[in-house]
N, C-alpha and C positions, 0 to 999 in steps of 0.2 A: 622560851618561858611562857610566853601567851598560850600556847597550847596546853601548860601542863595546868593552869591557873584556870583556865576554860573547860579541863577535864573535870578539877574540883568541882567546878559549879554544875557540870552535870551528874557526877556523882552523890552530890546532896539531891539533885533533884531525882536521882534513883530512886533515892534511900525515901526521901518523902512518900514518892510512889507506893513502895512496898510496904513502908510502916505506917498509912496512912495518917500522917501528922497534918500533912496540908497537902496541895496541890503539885504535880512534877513539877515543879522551877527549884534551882539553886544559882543562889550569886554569891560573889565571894568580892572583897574589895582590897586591895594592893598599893604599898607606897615603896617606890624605891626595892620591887621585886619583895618587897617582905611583907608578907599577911597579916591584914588588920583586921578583916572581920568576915565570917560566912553565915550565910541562912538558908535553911528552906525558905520554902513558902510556910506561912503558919495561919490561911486566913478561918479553916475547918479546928486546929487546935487553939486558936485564940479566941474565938469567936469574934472575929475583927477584919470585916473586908478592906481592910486597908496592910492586911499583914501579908502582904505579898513578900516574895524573896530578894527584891532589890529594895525594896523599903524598910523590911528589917534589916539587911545590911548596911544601909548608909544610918540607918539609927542607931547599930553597935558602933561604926565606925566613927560618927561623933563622938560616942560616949567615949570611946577609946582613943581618942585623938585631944579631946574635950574642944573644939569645935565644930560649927555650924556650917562649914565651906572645907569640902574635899577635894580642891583645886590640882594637889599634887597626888591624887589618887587616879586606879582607874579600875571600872567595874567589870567583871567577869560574868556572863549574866546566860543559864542555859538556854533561854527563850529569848527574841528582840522583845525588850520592854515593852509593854502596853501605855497607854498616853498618860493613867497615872504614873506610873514608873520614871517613866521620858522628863515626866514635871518636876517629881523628885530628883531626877538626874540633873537637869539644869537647875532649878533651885539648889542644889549641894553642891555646884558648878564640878563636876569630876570632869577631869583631863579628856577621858577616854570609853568606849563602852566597847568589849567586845562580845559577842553571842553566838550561838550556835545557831539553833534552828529559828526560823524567819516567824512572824506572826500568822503568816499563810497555815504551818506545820501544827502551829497550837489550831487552829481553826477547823485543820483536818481532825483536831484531838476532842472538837468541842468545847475549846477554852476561843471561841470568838469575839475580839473586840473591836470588828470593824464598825456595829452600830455606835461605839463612843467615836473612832474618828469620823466618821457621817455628819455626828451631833454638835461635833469643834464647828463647822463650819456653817450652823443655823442658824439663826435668831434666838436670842435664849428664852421668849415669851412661845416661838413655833417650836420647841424641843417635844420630846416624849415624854421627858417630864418638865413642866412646862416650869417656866423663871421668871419670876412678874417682877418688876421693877414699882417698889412702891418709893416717891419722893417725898422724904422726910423734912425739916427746915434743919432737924437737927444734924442729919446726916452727915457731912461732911466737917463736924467737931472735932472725931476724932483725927483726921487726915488734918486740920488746920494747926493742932496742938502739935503733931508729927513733924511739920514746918520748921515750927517755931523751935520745937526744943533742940538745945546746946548739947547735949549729953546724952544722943542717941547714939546704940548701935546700928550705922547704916547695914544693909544686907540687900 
């Protein structure tokens, strides 16, 4: 079955290519062998660098599940996810991820995102784009209120 759920997701990322909606990627996301949600990439027709093909999937697939943790799901992803991708992937805790072509292959394609894992590993004041930490007194309010309250949803 992984293969055939692995074909889908390079199939959308065909199709994106050709109909220029967004960029080659297709992910597909699966519970219990049965389809809960597929996407291209949409980040050229959304105008939304965040609308990758595994991020618009796990965002149908909440909506389709109506929650925020895809714990008993697992993603179908034509390309190894990129580092946002991987974040989305563990923040929506999915079971599993499986891919096709390696980040190396998108990189042959000109889709490179090894300067972001380069950048995980810096100072975030020495980045390329740089992250100033300014210390507020207020800062840490909302984190203390977060503490306190009885009737949060943990996540």
């Amino acid at each position: 079955m992984h293969e055939v759920f692995l074909q889908q997701a390079i199939d959308l990322a065909l199709e994106n290519a050709q109909s220029g909606q967004g960029g080659p990627y297709g992910a597909v996301i699966v519970r219990d062998n049965q389809l809960i949600a597929v996407s291209g990439n949409k980040v050229t027709s959304a105008i939304d660098p965040t609308a990758h093909a595994e991020v618009m999937a796990i965002r149908l697939a909440c909506k389709q599940l109506n929650t925020f943790q895809l714990q008993d799901c697992v993603l179908y992803s034509s390309c190894e996810p990129c580092p946002m991708c991987l974040g989305a992937i563990y923040w929506a805790r999915l079971a599993k991820v499986y891919f096709a072509c390696s980040r190396h292959d998108a990189a042959a394609a000109n889709f490179d995102d090894s300067f972001i894992y380069d950048e995980i590993s810096v100072l975030p004041h020495q980045r390329q784009i740089a992250m100033l930490h300014i210390n507020l007194p207020t800062a840490m309010q909302p984190f203390d209120l977060w503490k306190l309250k009885t009737d949060k949803v943990v996540y």
